[in-house]
C-alpha positions as CSV (number, residue, x, y, z in Angstrom):
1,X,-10.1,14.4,-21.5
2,X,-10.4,12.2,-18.6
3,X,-10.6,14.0,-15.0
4,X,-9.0,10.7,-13.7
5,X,-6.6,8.3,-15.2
6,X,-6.2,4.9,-13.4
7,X,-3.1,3.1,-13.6
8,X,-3.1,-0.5,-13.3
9,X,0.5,-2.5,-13.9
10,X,-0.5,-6.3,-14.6
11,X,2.2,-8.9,-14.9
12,X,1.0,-12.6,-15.1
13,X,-2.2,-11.4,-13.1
14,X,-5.0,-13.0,-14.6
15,X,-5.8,-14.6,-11.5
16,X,-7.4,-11.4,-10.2
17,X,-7.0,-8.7,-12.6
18,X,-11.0,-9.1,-13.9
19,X,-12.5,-8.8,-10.5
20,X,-10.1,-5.5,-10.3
21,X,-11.2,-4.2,-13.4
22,X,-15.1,-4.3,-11.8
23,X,-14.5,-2.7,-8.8
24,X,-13.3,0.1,-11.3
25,X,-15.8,-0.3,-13.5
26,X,-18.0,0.0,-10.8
27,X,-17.2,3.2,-8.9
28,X,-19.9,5.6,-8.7
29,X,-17.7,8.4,-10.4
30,X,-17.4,8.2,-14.0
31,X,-15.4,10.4,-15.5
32,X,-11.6,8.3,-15.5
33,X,-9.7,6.0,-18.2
34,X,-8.0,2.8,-16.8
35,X,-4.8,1.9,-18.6
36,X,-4.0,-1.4,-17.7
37,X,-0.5,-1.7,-18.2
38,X,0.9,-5.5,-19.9
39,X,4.1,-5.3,-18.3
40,X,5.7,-8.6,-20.4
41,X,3.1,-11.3,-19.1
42,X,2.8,-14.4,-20.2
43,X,-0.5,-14.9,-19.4
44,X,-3.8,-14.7,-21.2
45,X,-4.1,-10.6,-20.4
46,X,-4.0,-10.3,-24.5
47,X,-7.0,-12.8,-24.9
48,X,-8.9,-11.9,-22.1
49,X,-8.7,-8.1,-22.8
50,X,-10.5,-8.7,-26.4
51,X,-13.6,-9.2,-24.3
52,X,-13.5,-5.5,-22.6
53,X,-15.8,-3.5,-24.3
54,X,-15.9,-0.3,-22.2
55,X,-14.2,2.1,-24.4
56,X,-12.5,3.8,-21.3
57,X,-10.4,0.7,-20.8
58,X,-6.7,0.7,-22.3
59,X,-4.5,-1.9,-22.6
60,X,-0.6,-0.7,-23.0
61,X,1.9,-3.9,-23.7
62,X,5.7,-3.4,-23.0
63,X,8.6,-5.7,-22.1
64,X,8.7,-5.9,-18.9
65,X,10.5,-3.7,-16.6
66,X,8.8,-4.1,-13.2
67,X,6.0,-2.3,-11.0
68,X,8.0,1.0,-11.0
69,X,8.3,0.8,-14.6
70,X,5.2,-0.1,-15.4
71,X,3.2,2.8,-13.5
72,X,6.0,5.2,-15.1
73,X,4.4,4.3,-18.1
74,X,0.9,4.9,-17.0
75,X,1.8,7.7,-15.7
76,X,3.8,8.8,-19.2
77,X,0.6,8.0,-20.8
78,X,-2.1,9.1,-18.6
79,X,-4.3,11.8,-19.7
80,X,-6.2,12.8,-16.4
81,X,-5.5,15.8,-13.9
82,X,-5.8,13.2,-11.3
83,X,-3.6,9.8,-11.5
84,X,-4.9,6.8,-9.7
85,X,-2.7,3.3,-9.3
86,X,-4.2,0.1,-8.7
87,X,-2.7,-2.8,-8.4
88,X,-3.9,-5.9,-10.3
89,X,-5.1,-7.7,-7.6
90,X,-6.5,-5.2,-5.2
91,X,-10.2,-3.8,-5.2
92,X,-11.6,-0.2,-4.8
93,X,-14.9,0.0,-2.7
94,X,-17.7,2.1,-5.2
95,X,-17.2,5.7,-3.4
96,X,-13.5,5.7,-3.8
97,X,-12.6,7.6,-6.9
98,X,-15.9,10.0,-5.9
99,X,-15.0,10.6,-2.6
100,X,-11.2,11.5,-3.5
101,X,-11.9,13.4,-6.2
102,X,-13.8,15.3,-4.1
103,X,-11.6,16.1,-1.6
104,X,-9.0,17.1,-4.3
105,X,-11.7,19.7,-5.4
106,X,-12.4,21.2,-1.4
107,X,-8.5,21.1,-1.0
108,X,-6.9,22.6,-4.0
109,X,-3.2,23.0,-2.3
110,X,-3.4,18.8,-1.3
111,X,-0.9,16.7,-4.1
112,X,-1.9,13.3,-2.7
113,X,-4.9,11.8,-1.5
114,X,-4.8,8.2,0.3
115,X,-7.5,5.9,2.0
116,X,-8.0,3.7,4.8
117,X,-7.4,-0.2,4.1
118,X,-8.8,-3.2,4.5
119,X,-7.0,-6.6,4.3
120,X,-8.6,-9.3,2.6
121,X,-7.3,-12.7,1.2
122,X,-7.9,-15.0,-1.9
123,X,-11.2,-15.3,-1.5
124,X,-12.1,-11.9,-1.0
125,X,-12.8,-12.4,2.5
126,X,-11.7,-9.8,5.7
127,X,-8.6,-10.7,7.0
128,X,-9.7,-8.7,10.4
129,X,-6.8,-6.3,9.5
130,X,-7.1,-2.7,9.0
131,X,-5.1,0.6,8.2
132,X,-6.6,3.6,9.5
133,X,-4.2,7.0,9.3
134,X,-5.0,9.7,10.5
135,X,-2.0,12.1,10.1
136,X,-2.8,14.7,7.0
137,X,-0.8,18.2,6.1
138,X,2.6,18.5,6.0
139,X,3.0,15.1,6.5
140,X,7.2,15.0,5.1
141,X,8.9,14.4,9.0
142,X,6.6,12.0,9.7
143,X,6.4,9.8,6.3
144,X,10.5,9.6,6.3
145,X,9.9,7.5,9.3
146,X,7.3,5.1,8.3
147,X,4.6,4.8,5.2
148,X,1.9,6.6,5.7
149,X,0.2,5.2,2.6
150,X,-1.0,2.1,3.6
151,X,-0.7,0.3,-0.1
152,X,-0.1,1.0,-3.6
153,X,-3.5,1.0,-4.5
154,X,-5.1,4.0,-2.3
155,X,-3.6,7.1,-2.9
156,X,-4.4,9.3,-6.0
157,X,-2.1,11.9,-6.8
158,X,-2.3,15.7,-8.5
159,X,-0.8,15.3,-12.5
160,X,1.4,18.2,-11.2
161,X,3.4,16.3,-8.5
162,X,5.4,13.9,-11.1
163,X,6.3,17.2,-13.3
164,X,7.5,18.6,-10.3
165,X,9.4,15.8,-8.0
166,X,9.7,12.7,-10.9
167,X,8.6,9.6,-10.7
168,X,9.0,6.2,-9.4
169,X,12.8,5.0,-8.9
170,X,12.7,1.7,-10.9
171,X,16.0,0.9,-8.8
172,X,13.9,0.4,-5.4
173,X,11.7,-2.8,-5.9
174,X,9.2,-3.2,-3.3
175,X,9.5,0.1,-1.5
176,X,9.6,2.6,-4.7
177,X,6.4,3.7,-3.4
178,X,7.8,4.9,0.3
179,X,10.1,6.8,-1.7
180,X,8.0,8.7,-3.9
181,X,5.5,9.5,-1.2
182,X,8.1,11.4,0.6
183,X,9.6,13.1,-2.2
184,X,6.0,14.4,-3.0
185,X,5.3,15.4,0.4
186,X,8.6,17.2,0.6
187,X,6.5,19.5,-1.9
188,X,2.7,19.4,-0.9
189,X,0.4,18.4,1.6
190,X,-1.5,15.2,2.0
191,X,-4.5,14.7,2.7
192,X,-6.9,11.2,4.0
193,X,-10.7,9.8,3.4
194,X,-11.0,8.2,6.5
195,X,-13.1,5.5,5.4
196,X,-11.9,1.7,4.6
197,X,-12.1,2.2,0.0
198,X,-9.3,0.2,-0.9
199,X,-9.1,-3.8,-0.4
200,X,-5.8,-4.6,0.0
201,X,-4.9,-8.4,-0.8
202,X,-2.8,-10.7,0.9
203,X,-1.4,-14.3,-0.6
204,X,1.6,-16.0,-1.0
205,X,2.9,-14.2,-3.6
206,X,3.1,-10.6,-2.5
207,X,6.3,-8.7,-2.9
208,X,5.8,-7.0,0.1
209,X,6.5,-10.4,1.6
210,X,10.1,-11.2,0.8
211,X,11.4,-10.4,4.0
212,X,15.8,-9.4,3.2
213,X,14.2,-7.9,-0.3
214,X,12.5,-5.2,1.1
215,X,14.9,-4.5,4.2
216,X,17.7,-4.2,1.5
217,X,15.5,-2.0,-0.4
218,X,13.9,0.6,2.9
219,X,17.8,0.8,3.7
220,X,18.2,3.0,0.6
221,X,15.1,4.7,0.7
222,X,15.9,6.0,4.5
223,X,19.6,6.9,3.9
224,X,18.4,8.9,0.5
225,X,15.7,10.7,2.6
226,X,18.0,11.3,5.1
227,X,21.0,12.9,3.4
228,X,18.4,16.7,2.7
229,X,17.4,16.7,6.3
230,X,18.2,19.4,8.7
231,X,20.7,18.3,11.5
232,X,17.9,18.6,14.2
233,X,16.4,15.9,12.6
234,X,18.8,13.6,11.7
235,X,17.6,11.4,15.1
236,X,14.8,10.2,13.1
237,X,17.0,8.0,11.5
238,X,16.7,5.9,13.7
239,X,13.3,5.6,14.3
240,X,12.7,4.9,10.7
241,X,14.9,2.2,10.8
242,X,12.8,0.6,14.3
243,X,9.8,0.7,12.7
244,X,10.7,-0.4,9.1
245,X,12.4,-3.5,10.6
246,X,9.4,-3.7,13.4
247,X,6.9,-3.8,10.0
248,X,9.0,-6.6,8.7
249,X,9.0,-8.6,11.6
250,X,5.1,-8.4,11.4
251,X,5.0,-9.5,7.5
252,X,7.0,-12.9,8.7
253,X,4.5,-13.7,11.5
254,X,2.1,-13.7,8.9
255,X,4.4,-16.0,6.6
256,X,5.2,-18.0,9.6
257,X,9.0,-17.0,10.2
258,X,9.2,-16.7,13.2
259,X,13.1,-16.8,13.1
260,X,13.0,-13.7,10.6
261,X,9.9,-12.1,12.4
262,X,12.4,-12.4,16.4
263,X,15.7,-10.8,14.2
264,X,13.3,-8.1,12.7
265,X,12.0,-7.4,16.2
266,X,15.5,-7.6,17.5
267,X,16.5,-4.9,15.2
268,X,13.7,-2.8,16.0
269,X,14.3,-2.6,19.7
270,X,18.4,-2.2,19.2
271,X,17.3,1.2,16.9
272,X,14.6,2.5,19.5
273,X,14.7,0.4,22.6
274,X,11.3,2.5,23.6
275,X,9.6,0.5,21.5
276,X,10.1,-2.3,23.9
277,X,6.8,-0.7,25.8
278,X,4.3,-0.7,23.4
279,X,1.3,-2.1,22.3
280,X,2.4,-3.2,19.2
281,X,5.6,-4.6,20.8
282,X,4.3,-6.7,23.2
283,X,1.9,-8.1,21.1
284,X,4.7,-8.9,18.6
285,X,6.5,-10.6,21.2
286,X,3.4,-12.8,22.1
287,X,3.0,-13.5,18.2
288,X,7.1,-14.6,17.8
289,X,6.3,-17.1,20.9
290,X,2.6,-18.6,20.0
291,X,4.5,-19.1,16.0
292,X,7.7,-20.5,17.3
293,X,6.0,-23.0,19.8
294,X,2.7,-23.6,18.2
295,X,3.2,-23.5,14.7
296,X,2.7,-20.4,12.0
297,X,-1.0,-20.3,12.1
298,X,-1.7,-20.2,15.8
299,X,-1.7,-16.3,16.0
300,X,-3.6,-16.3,12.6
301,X,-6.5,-18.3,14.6
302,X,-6.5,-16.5,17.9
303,X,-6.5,-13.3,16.0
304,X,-9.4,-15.0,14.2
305,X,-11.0,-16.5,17.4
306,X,-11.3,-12.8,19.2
307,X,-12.9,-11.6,15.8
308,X,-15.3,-14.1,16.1
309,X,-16.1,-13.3,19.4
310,X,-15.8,-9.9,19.1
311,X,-18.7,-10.5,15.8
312,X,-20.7,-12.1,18.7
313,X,-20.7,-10.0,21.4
314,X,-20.3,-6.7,20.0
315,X,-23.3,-4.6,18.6
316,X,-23.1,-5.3,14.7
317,X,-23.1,-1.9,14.4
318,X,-20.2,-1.1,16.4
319,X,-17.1,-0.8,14.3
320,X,-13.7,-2.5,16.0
321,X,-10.2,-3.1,14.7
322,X,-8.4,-6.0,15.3
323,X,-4.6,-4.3,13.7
């Protein structure tokens, strides 16, 4: 049997799915199977799979019942102690699976095991963003206020968990994966490589992009994490709530909605008016003006300018983040 079984849910994703498959193919650890999971496509996924030949590659075809119900499956079918999910159009640095597994191994209490992130787009190239978390442990009062987990695609999670806490609600489109995090570190302890393995990609059709989608959806998650929460934490609600809507207004600055992106950061500051004095906040603020007066790339390219410069000026050994 496998000691790692990687879940990858594929619907119509032929545009990247190959170049996924690689950087699976190509991780330094060997011992996993990858079920790619056909979730009703329409594409060529049937054709194109004929031409795998590695005999740890799977292909499962169902009708299609969505990104939760597709990694159900995998996870229904998976064989591995450990299950990884991947999805069709990120990539895994080489180390990842290696470097995880291992810390599974030096921290046999841990259930989940995430990454830090790097954005990329289309072509593969660095967006300049990154997602570096630090927090590890008992990790439940903080991940019912915001996702620790930067993207579907890093974490790698003990067989044990799902027996023991379920699996993904196929009712929460776009944030079943918030949900499941914190019903699994309600139960066990998380723990982070703090090194940039997974290649998270951002284009025009990402779900994590439609904007009243995902608000609808974070509104369920946070009120069914907070109905088994002691009283003395109940004010968290509404932090969870600033930040969710303060992430949103981010993901329309970089669709160029600045009307969305000013009532998302609206909302933020009416849940936690603290928030008005941050870093983050006041660089929000300067985003919502330079899109609303100088059109939706203009933060894009002086976000891009100061990488440049940065590139330039900077010792090329000197890491930086520009998130």
């Amino acid at each position: 049997m496998p000691q790692v079984s990687v879940v990858i849910p594929a619907y119509n994703a032929m545009a990247y799915l190959p170049k996924t498959l690689d950087s699976v193919l190509q991780q330094t650890f060997t011992d996993f199977e990858v079920l790619i999971i056909n979730d009703g496509s329409s594409d060529s996924i049937i054709e194109w799979f004929a031409s795998v030949t590695d005999p740890r590659v799977k292909l499962i075809s169902q009708e299609n019942q969505g990104l939760s119900g597709a990694r159900n499956t995998g996870i229904a079918q998976a064989q591995g102690e450990y299950i990884a999910f991947l999805d069709a159009d990120d990539l895994w640095a080489p180390t990842k699976l290696e470097k995880q597994v291992r810390c599974f191994e030096n921290h046999p209490a841990v259930g989940l095991v995430h990454t830090w992130t790097i954005l990329i787009d289309e072509t593969d190239k660095p967006t300049g963003g990154k997602c570096s978390p630090y927090l590890e442990g008992n990790v439940w009062e903080q991940i019912i206020v915001v996702n620790l987990v930067s993207s579907g695609s890093t974490p790698i999670v003990r067989r044990c968990c799902f027996e023991n806490v379920g699996v993904f609600a196929r009712d929460l489109s776009g944030t079943a994966d918030w949900n499941m995090w914190i019903r699994i570190a309600s139960c066990y302890p998380f723990a982070v490589v703090k090194e940039p393995l997974t290649l998270y990609r951002q284009h025009a059709q990402n779900m994590s992009k439609d904007c009243q989608h995902m608000l609808q959806n974070a509104r369920v998650v946070i009120e069914r994490s907070f109905q088994s929460v002691p009283l003395e934490l109940l004010y968290l609600r509404s932090r969870a709530y600033a930040y969710f809507y303060r992430y949103q207004a981010w993901v329309s600055i970089y669709s160029g909605d600045y009307k969305q992106a000013s009532f998302c950061h609206q909302q933020a500051l009416l849940h936690n008016p603290w928030l008005r004095y941050s870093h983050n906040s006041l660089r929000l603020s300067l985003a919502i003006f330079l899109t609303r007066f100088f059109g939706a790339n203009s933060y894009a390219a002086i976000r891009a300018l100061n990488r440049s410069l940065k590139e330039k000026i900077l010792p090329k050994n000197l890491e930086f983040s520009n998130t």
